[in-house]
Gaussian input, Z-matrix of N, CA and C with variables (Angstrom, degrees):
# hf/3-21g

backbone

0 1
 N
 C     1     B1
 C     2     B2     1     A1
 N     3     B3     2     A2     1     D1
 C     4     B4     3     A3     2     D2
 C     5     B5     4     A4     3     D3
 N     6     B6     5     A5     4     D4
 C     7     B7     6     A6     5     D5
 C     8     B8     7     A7     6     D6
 N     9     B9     8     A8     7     D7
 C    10    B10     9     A9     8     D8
 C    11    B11    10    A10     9     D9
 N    12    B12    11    A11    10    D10
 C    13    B13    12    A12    11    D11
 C    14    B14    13    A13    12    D12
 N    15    B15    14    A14    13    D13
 C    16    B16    15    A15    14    D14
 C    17    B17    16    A16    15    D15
 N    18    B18    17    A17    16    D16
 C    19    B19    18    A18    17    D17
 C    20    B20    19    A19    18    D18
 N    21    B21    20    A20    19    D19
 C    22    B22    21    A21    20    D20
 C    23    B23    22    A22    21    D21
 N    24    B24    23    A23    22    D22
 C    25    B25    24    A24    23    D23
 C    26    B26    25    A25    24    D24
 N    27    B27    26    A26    25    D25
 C    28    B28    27    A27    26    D26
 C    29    B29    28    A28    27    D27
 N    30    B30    29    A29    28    D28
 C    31    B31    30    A30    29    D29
 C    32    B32    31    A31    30    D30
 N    33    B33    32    A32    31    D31
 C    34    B34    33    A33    32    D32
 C    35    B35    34    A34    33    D33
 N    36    B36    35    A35    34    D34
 C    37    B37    36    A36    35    D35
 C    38    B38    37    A37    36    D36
 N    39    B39    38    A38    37    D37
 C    40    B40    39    A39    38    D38
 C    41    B41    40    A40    39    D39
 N    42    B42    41    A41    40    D40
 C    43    B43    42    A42    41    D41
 C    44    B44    43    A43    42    D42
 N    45    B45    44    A44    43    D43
 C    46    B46    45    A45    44    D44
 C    47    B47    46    A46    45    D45
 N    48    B48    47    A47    46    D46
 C    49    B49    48    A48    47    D47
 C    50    B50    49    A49    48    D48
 N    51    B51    50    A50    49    D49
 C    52    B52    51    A51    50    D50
 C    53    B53    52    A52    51    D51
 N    54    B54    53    A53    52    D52
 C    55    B55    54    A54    53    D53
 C    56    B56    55    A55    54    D54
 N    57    B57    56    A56    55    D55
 C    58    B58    57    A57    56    D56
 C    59    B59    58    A58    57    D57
 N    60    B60    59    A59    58    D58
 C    61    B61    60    A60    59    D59
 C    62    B62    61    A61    60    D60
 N    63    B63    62    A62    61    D61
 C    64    B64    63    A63    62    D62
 C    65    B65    64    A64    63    D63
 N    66    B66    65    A65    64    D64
 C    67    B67    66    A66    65    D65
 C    68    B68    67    A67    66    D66
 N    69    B69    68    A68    67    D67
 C    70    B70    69    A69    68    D68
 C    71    B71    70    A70    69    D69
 N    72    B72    71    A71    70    D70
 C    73    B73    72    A72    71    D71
 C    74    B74    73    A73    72    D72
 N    75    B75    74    A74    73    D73
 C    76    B76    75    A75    74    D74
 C    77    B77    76    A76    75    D75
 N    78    B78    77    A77    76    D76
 C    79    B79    78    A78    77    D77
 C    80    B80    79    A79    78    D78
 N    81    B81    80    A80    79    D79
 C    82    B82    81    A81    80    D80
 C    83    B83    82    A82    81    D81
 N    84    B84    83    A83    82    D82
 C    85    B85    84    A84    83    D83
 C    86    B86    85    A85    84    D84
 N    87    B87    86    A86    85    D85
 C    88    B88    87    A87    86    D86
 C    89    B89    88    A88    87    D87
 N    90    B90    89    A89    88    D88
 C    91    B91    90    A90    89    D89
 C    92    B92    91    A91    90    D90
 N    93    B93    92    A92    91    D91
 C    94    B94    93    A93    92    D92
 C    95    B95    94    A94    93    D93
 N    96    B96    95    A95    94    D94
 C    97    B97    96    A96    95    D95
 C    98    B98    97    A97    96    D96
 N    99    B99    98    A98    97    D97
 C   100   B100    99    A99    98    D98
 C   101   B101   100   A100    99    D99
 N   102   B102   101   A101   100   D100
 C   103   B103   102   A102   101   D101
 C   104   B104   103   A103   102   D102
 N   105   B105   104   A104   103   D103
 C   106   B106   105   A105   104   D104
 C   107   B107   106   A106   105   D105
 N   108   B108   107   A107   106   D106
 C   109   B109   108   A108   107   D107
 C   110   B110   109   A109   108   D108
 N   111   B111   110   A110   109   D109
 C   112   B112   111   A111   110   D110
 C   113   B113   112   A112   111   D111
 N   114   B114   113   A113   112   D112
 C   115   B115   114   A114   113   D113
 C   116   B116   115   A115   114   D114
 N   117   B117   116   A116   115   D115
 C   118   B118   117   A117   116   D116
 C   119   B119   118   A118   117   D117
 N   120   B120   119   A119   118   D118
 C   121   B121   120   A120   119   D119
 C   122   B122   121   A121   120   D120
 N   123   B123   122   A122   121   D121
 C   124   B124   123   A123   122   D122
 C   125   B125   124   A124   123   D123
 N   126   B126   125   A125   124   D124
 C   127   B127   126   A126   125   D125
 C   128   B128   127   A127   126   D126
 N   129   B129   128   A128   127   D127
 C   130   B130   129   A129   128   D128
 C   131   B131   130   A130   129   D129
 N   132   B132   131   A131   130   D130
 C   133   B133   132   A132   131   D131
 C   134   B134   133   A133   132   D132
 N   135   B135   134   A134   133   D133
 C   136   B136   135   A135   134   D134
 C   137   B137   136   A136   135   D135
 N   138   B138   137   A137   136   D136
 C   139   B139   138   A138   137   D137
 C   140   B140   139   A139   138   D138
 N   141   B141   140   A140   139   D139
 C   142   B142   141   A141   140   D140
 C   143   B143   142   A142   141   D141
 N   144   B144   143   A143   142   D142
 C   145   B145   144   A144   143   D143
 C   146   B146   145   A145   144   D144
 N   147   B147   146   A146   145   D145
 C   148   B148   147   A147   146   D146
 C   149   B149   148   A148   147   D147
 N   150   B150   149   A149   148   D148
 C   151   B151   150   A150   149   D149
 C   152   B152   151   A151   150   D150
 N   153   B153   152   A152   151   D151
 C   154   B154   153   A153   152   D152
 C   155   B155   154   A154   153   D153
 N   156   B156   155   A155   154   D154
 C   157   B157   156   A156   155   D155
 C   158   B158   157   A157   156   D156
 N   159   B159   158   A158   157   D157
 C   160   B160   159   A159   158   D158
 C   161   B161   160   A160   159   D159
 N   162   B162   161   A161   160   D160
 C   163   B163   162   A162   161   D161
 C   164   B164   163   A163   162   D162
 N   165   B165   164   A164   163   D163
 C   166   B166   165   A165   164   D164
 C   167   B167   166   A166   165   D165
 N   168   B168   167   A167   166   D166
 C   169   B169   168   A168   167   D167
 C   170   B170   169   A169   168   D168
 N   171   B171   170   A170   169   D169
 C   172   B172   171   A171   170   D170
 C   173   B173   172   A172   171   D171
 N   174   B174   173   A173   172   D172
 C   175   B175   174   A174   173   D173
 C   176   B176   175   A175   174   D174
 N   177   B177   176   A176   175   D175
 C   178   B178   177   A177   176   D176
 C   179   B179   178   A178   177   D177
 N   180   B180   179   A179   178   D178
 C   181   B181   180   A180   179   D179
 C   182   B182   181   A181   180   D180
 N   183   B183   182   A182   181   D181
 C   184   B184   183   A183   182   D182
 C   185   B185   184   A184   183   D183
 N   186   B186   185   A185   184   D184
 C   187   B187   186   A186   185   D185
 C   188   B188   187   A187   186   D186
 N   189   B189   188   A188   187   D187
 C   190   B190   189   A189   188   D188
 C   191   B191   190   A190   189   D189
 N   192   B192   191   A191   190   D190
 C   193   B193   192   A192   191   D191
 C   194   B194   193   A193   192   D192
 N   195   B195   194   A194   193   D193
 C   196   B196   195   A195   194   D194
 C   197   B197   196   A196   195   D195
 N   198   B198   197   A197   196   D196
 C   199   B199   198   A198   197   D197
 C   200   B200   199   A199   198   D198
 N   201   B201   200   A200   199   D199
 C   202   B202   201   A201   200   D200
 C   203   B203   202   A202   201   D201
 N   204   B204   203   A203   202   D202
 C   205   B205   204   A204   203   D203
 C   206   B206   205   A205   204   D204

   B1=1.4591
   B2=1.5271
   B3=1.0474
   B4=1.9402
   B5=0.6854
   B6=1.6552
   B7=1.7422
   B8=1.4376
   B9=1.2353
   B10=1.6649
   B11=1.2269
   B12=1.6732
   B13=1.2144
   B14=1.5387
   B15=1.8151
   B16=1.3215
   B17=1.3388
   B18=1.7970
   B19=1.6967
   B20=1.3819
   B21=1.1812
   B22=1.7573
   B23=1.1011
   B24=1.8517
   B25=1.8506
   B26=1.2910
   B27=1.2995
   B28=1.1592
   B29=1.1726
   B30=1.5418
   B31=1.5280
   B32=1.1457
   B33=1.4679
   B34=0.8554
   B35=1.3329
   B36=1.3745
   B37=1.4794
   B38=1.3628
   B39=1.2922
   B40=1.5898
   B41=1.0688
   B42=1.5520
   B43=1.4654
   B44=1.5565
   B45=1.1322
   B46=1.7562
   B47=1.8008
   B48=1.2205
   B49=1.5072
   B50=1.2733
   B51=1.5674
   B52=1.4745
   B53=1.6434
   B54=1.6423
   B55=1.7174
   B56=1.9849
   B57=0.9943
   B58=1.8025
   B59=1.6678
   B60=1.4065
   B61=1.8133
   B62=1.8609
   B63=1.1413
   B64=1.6938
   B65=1.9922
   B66=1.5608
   B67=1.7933
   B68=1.5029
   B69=1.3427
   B70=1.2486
   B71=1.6172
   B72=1.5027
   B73=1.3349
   B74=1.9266
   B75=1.3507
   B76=1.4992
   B77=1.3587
   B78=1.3429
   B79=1.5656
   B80=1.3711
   B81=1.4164
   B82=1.7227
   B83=1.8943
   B84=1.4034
   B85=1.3814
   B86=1.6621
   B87=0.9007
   B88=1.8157
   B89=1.5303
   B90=1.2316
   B91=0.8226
   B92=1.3891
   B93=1.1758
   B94=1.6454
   B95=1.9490
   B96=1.4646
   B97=1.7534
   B98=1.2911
   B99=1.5565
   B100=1.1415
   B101=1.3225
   B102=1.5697
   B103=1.2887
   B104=1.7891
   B105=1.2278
   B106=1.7053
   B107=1.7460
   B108=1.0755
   B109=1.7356
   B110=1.3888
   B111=1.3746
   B112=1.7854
   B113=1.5839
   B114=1.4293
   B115=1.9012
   B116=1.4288
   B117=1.7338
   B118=1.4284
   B119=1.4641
   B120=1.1723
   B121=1.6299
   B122=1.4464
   B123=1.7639
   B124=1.2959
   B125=1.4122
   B126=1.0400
   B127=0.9339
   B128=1.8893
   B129=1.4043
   B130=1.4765
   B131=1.1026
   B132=1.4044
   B133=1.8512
   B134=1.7703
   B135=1.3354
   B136=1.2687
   B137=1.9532
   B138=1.1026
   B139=1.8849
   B140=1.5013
   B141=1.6221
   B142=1.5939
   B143=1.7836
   B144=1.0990
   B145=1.3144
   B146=1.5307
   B147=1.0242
   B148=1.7185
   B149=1.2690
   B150=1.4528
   B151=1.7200
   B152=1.2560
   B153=1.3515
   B154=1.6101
   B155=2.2588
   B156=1.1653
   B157=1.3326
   B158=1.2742
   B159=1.7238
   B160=1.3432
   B161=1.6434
   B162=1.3975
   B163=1.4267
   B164=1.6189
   B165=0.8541
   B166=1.3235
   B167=1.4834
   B168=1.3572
   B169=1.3034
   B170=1.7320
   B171=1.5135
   B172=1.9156
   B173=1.4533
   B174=1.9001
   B175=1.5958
   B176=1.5124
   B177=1.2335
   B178=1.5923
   B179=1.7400
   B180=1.9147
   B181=1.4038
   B182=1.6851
   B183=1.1948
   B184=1.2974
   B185=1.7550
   B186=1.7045
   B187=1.4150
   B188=1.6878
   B189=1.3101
   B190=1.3920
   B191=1.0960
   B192=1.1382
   B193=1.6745
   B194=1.4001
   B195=1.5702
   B196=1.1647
   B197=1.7678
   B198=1.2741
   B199=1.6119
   B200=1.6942
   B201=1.1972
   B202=1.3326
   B203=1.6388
   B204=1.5909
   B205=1.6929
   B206=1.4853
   A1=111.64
   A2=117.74
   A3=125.50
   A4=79.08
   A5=155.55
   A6=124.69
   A7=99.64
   A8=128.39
   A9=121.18
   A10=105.99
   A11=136.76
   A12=147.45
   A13=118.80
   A14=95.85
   A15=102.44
   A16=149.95
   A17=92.48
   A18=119.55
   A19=102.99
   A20=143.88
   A21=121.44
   A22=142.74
   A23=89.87
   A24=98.18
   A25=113.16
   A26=142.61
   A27=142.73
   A28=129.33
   A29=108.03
   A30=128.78
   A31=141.90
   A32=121.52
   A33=104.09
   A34=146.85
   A35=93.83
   A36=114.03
   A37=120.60
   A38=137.52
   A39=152.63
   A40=96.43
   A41=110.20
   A42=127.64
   A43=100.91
   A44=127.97
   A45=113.58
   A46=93.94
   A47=100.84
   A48=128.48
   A49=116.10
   A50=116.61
   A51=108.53
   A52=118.44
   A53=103.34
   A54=87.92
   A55=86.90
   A56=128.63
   A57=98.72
   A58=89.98
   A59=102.06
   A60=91.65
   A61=98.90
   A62=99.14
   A63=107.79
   A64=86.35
   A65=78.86
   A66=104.60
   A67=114.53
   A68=119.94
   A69=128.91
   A70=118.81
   A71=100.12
   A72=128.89
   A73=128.74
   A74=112.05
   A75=117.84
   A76=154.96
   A77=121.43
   A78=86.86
   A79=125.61
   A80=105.24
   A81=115.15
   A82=104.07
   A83=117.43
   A84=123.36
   A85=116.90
   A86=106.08
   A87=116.13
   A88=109.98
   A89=113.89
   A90=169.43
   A91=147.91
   A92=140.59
   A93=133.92
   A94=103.52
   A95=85.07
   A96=100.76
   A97=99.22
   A98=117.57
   A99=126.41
   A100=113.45
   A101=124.96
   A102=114.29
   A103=106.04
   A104=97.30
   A105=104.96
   A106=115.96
   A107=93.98
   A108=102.06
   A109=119.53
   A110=101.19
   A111=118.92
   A112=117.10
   A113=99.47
   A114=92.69
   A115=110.23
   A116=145.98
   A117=113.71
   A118=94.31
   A119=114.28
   A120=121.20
   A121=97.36
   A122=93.62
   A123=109.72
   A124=159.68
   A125=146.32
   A126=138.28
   A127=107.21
   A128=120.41
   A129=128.56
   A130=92.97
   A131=112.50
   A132=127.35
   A133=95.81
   A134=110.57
   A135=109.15
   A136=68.90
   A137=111.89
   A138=129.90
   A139=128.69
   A140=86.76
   A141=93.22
   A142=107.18
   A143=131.07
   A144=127.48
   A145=113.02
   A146=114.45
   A147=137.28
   A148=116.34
   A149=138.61
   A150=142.94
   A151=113.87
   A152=117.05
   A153=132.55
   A154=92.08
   A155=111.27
   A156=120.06
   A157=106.79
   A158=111.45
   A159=122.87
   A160=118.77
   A161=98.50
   A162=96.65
   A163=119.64
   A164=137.11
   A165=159.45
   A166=126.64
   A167=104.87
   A168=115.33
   A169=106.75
   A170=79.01
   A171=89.45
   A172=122.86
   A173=107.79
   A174=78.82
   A175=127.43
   A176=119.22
   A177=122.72
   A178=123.08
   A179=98.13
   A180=89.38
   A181=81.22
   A182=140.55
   A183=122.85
   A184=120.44
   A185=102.49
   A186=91.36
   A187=141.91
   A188=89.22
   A189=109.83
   A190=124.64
   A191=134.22
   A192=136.58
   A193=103.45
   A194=123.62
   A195=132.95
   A196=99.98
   A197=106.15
   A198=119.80
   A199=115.61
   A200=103.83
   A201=133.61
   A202=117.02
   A203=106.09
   A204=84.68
   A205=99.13
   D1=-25.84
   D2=165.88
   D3=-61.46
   D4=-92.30
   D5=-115.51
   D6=-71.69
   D7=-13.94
   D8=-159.14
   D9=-99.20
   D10=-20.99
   D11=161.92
   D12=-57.50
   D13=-60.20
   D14=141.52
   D15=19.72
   D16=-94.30
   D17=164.63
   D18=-44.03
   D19=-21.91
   D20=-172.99
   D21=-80.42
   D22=-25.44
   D23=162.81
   D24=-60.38
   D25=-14.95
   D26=-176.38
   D27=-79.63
   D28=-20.87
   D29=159.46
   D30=-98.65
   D31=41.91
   D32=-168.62
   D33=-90.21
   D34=25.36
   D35=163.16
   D36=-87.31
   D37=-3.73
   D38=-175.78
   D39=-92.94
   D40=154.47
   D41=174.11
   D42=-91.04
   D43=121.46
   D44=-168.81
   D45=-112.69
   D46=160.40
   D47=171.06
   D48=-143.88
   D49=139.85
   D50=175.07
   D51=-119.42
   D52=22.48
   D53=-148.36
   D54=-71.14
   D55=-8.48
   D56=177.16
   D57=-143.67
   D58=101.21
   D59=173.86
   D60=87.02
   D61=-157.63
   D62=-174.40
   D63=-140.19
   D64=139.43
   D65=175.68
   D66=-138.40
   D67=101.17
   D68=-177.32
   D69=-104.07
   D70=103.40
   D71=-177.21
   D72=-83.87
   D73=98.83
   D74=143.80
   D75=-97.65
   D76=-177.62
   D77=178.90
   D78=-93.83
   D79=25.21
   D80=-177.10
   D81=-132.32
   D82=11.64
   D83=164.50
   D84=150.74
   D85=-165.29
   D86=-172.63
   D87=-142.95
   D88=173.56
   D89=177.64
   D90=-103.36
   D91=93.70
   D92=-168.57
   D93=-140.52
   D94=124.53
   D95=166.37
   D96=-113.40
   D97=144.27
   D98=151.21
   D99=-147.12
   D100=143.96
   D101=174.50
   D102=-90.01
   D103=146.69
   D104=176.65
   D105=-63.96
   D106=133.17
   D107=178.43
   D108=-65.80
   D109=-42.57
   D110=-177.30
   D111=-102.43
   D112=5.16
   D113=-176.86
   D114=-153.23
   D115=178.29
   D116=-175.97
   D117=-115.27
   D118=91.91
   D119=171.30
   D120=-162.22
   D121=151.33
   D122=159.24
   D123=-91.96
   D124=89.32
   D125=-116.01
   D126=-94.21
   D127=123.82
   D128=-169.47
   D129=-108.47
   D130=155.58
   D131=160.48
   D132=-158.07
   D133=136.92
   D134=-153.55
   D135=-133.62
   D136=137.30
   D137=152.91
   D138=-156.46
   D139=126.97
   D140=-165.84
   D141=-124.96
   D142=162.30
   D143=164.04
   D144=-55.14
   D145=-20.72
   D146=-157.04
   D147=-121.29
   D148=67.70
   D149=-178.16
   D150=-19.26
   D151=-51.59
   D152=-165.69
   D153=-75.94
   D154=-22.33
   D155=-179.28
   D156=-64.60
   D157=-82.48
   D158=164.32
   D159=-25.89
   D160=-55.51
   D161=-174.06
   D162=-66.44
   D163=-33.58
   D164=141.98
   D165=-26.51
   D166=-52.48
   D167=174.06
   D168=-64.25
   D169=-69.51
   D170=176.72
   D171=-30.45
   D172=-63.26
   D173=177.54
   D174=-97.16
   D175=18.08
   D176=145.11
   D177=-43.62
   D178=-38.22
   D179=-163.20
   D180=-98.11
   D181=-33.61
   D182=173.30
   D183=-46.85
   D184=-44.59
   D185=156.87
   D186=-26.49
   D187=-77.36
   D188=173.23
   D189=-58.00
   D190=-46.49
   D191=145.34
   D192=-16.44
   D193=-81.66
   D194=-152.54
   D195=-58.73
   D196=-30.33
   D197=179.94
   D198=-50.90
   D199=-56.85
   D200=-161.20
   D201=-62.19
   D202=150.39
   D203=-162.10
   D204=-144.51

């Protein structure tokens, strides 16, 4: 759950929320981390008006995840 708190300095252009996981908000899509309750992974969903957006975002923050220590 640190690495996913983490992720926020990195945005700081997103509107962030943490009440379940981390949700990083613009005005062209979001963002959602959560760590799994029942397994040890995290769970991403990246949605944007824009595919190449979503997609983009996503593996930036998958990057950094994998980065993170």
């Amino acid at each position: 759950y640190n690495r996913i708190r983490a992720i926020k300095k990195y945005f700081k252009d997103a509107e962030i929320c943490e009440i379940d996981g981390l949700r990083l908000d613009w005005d062209d899509g979001w963002v959602s981390l959560r760590a799994s309750s029942t397994e040890q992974f995290i769970r991403l969903i990246s949605e944007s008006k824009d595919k190449g957006i979503a997609e983009d975002r996503a593996l930036k923050i998958h990057g950094l995840l994998e980065n993170l220590n």
